[in-house]
N, C-alpha and C positions, 0 to 999 in steps of 0.2 A: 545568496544561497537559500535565505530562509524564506525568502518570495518564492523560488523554484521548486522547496518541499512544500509550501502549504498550496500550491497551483498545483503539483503532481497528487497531494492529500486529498484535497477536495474532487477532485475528476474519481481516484479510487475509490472512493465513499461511492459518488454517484454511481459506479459501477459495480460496487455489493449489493447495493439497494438494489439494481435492474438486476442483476442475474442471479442472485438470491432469494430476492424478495422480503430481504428482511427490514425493519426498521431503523430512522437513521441511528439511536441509542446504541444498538446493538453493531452496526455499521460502525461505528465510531470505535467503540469497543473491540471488536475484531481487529481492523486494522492498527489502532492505536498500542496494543498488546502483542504486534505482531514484529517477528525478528525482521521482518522483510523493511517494516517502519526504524525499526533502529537503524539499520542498514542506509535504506535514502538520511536519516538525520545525520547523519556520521560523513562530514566532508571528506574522511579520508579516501573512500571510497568511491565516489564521484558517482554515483548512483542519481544524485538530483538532478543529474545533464540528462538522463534518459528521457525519451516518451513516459505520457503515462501509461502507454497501453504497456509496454515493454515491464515497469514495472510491476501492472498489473497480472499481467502473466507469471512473473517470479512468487509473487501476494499466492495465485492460485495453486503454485507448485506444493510453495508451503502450507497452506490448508489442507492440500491432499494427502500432506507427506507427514503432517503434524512437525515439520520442523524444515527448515533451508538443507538444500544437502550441497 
């Protein structure tokens, strides 16, 4: 499981960086703070079977919405 979050982690990062433009500090910080991250860490949920784009789409909902709904 912790191979499949830190593979789905690392792709997200690369994907704040390109559609943000932010740096990776801040990158790292976004997603790492982010409930969508607690979410993929949490086996109960099975969240780490997904795409990363899949979860990156959920990462964007909650940035827009300031929170998962």
């Amino acid at each position: 499981m912790q191979y499949l979050v830190e593979g789905i982690t690392k792709d997200i990062i690369a994907y704040l960086m390109e559609d943000s433009g932010c740096d990776l500090p801040t990158a790292l910080k976004e997603f790492y703070n982010s409930e969508t991250f607690a979410k993929l860490s949490d086996e109960a949920t099975g969240l780490y079977v997904e795409s990363s784009s899949y979860v990156y789409e959920i990462l964007k909902v909650e940035l827009s919405m300031g929170r998962l709904t």
